[in-house]
C-alpha positions as CSV (number, residue, x, y, z in Angstrom):
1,X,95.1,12.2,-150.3
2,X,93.8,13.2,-153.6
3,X,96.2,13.2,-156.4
4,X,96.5,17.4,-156.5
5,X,97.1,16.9,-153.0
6,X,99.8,14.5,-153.2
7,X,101.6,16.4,-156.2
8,X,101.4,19.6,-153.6
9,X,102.9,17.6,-151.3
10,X,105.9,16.2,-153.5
11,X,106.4,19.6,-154.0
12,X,106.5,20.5,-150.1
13,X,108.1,18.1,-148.5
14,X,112.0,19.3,-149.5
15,X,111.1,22.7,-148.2
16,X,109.3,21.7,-144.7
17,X,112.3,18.9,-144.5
18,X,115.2,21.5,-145.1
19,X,113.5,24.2,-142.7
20,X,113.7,21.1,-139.8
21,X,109.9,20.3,-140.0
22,X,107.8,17.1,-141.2
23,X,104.9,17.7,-143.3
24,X,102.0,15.9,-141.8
25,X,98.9,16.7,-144.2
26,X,98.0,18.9,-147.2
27,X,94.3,19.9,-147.7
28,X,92.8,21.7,-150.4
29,X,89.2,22.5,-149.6
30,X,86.6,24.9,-150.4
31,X,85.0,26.8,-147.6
32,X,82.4,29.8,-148.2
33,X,83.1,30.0,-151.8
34,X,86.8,30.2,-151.5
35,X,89.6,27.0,-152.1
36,X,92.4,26.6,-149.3
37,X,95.4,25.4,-149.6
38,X,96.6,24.2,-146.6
39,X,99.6,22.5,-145.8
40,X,100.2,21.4,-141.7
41,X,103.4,20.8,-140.9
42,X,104.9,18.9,-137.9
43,X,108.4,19.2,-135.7
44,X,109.5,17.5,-132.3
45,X,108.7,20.2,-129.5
46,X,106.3,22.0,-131.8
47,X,105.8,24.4,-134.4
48,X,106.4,28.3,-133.8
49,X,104.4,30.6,-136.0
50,X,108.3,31.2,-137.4
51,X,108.6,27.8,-139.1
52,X,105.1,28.5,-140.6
53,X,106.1,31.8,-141.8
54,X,109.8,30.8,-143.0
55,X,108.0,27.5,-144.9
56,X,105.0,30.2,-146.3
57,X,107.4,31.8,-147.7
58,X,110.1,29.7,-149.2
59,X,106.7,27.4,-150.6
60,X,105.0,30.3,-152.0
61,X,106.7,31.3,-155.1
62,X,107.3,27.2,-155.7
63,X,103.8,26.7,-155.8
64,X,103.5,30.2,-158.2
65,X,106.3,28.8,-160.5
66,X,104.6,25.3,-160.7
67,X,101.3,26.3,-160.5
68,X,99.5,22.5,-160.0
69,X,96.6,24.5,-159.3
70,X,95.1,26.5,-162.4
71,X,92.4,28.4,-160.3
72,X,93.0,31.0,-157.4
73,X,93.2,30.0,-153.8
74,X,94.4,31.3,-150.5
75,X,97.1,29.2,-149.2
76,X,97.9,28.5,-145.4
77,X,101.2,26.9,-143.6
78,X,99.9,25.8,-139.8
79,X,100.7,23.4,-137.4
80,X,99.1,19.8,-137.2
81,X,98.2,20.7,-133.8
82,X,97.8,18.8,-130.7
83,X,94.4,17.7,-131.4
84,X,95.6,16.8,-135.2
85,X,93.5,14.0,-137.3
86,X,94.8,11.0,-137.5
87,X,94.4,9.5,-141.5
88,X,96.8,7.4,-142.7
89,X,98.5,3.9,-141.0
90,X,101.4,5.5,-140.0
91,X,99.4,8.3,-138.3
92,X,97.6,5.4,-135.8
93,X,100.8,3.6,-135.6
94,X,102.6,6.6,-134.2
95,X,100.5,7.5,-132.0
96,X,99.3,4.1,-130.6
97,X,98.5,4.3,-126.8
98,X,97.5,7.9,-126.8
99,X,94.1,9.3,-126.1
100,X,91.7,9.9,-129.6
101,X,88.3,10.9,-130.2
102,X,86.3,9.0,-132.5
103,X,83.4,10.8,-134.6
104,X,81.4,8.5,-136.0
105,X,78.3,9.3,-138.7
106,X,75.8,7.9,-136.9
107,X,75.0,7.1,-133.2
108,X,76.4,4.0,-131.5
109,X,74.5,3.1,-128.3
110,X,73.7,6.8,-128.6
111,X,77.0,8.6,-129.1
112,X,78.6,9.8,-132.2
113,X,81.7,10.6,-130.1
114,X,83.7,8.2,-128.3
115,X,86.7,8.3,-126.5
116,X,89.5,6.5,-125.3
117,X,92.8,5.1,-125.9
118,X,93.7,4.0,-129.6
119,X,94.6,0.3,-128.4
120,X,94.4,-1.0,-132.7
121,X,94.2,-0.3,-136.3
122,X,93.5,-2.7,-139.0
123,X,92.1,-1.9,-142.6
124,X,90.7,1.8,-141.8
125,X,89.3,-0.2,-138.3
126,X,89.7,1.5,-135.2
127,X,89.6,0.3,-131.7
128,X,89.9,2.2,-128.3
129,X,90.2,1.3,-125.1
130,X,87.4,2.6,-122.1
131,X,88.6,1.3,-118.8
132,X,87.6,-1.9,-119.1
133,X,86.2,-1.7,-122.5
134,X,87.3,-2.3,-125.5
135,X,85.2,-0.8,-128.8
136,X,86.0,-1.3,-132.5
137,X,84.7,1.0,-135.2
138,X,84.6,-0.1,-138.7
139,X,85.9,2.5,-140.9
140,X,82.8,3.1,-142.7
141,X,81.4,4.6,-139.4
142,X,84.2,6.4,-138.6
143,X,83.7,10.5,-139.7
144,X,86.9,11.4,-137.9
145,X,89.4,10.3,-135.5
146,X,91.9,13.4,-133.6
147,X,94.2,12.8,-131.1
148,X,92.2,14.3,-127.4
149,X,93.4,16.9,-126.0
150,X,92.5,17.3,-122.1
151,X,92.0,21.2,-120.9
């Protein structure tokens, strides 16, 4: 996280904690001309659109009294999703064993998109499992990596 992203998210965490929720990422990106603010949040069972709404709210007028962020923006509580990015060590630790997608910035053997189960992570390295295969990505291939979500 950037450091206006990690002062957001001092400032979040209390609120997501005392509604019951974890907060799993802040973003603040520019899309189309216009800077998000978004804050993903997490809980065991999942989030309803009520603890976005109930977090939205209580964060809102924090983030207007504060003001860490000087220019205007439109700012969004969601949930991490089931097909959330995985980032930090903890992320990968938690969810070792489960079923990722790897996007990678250039073609290996062809594909940009491999996936698999997260079987390792060492120093922003990532390894899946494919059946019998085993595939490491060194982090400065890897674009992305999301937990899969089967349809």
């Amino acid at each position: 996280m950037s450091k206006l992203t990690d002062k957001i998210a001092e400032i979040a965490r209390p609120v997501v904690e005392d509604e019951g929720c974890s907060l799993w990422d802040v973003e603040y990106v520019r899309e189309a001309g216009t800077w998000y603010l978004r804050v993903f949040i997490d809980r065991e069972g999942g989030v309803s659109i009520d603890d976005c709404e109930r977090i939205s709210r209580r964060l809102d007028p924090i983030l207007d009294e504060k003001d860490p962020i000087p220019d205007s923006y439109v700012f969004e509580v969601g949930s991490a999703g089931a097909d959330r990015e995985l980032k930090r060590p903890g992320d990968f630790e938690q969810f070792m064993g489960e079923e990722v997608e790897v996007r990678l910035y250039r073609p290996v053997a062809g594909s940009k998109r491999y996936t698999g189960t997260l079987s390792g992570y060492e120093d922003g390295a990532v390894s899946i499992r494919q059946g019998e295969n085993d595939l490491r990505f060194e982090k400065e291939q890897i674009a992305q990596v999301r937990l899969y979500v089967t349809i």
